[in-house]
N, C-alpha and C positions, 0 to 999 in steps of 0.2 A: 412561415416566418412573417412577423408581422414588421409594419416598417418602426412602430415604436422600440421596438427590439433593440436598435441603435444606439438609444440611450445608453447604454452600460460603457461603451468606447467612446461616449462625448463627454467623459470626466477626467479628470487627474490623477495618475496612476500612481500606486507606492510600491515601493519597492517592502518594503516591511507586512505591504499585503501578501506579499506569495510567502510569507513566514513557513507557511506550510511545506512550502517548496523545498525550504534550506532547511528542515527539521527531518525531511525526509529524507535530506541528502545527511545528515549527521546519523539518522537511524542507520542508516543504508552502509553506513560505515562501519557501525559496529557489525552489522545484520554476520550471525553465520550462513553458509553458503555448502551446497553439496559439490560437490564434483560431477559435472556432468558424467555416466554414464547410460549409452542406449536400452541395456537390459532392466536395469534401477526405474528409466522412464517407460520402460515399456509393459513393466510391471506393476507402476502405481497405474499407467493409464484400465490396464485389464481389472484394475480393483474397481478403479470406478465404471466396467461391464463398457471401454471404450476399445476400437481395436486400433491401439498405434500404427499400424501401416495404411490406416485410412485419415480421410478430414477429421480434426476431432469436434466434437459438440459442445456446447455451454451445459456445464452442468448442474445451470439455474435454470435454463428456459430451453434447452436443446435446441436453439441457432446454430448457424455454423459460428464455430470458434472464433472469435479476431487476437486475443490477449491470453494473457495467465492472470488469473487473479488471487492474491495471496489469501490464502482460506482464515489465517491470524494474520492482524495486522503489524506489521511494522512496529508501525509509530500507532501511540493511542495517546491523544492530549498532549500535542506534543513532545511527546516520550518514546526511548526505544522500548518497545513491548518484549524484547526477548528471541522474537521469532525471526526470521530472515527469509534468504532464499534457499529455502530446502526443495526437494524435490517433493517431500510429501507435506508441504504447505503452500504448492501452486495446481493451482486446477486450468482448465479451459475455461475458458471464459467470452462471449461474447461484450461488445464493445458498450453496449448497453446496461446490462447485468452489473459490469466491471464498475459503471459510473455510477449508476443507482444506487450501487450495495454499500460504498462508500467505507465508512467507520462500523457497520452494523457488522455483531458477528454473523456468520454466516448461514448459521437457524434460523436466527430471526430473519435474516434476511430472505429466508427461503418461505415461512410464515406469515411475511410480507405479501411475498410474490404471490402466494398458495397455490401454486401451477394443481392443476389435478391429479398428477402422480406424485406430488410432495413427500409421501412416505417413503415411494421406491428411491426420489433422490435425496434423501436424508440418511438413508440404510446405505445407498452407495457413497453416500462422503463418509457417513461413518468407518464404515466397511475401509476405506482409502487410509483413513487416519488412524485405525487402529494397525493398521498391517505394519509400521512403522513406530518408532518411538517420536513422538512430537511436540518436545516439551522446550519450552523458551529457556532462555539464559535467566535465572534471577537475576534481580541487582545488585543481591549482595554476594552472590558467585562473584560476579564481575567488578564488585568493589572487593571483595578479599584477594582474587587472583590479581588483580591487578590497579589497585588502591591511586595510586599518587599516577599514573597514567589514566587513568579515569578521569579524575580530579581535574589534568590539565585538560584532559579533553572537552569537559565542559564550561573551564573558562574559556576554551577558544571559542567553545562553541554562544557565548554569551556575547562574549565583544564582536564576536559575526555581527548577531542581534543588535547588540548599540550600535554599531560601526552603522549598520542599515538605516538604524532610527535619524542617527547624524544624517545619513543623505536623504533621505526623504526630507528632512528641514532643509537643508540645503537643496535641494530640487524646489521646495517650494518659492523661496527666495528667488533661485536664479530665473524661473518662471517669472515673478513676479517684475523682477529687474527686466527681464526680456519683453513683456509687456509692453513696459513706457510706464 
């Protein structure tokens, strides 16, 4: 680390910055979700050639595990993407992998990386996602099943957003006042 590094924490923080944050918590809301069970997880782990009753590995760079990483994302441009937390849309993930990979889908991301066994773990994510059905919610599934609950749910989720933008002005201000 360098000591210039600092610089990033010697500014003025917004709350409207972590947008991301609370887009994720709105996706995260809709997201569908499997029901945990052992035999489900122990099944997609052996698709991806892991053995669940061991450490599991990164299945971007084979570190040991720290995380799950969603193999579809959530959220894409601020939007729910459809996808959630299924059991056959989380992989192992090291902590590194997880942050790097980002918004990227997870070929390219793997094209990225170009590890030197990239085929055999491409064949294994494959292999993973095809063993299950892994298809997102459209939007308009989810505006026809449920139209005018939709609806309100994204003016809340809008006035979240202004309500934000209000305190950030007002953080700025009361800064300012607190000053002198």
């Amino acid at each position: 680390m360098r000591a210039s590094s600092i610089k990033k924490y010697l500014r003025p923080s917004t709350i409207v910055g972590r947008k991301s944050t609370f887009a994720n918590a709105f996706a995260s809301a809709l997201a569908p979700h499997d029901i945990y069970t052992p035999e489900a997880v122990a099944q997609a782990l052996r698709d991806l050639e892991q053995d669940p009753d061991q450490e599991l590995q990164c299945v971007y760079c084979e570190a040991a595990a720290a995380t799950w990483d969603h193999v579809f994302n959530r959220v894409l441009k601020g939007e729910f993407s459809g996808h959630g937390h299924r059991i056959r849309n989380l992989v192992p993930c090291c902590r590194t992998c997880n942050e790097s990979k980002g918004q990227k889908p997870w070929r390219n991301f793997l094209e990225l990386r170009n590890p030197p066994d990239k085929e055999a773990r491409i064949r294994r994510i494959e292999q993973f996602l095809a063993s299950a059905e892994v298809k997102p919610i459209s939007s308009e599934v989810a505006s026809h099943n449920a139209d005018e609950d939709l609806k309100r749910f994204l003016e809340i989720r809008s006035q979240v957003f202004d309500l934000l933008t209000e305190a950030d002005r007002l953080a700025v201000i009361i800064r300012q006042k607190a000053a002198g």
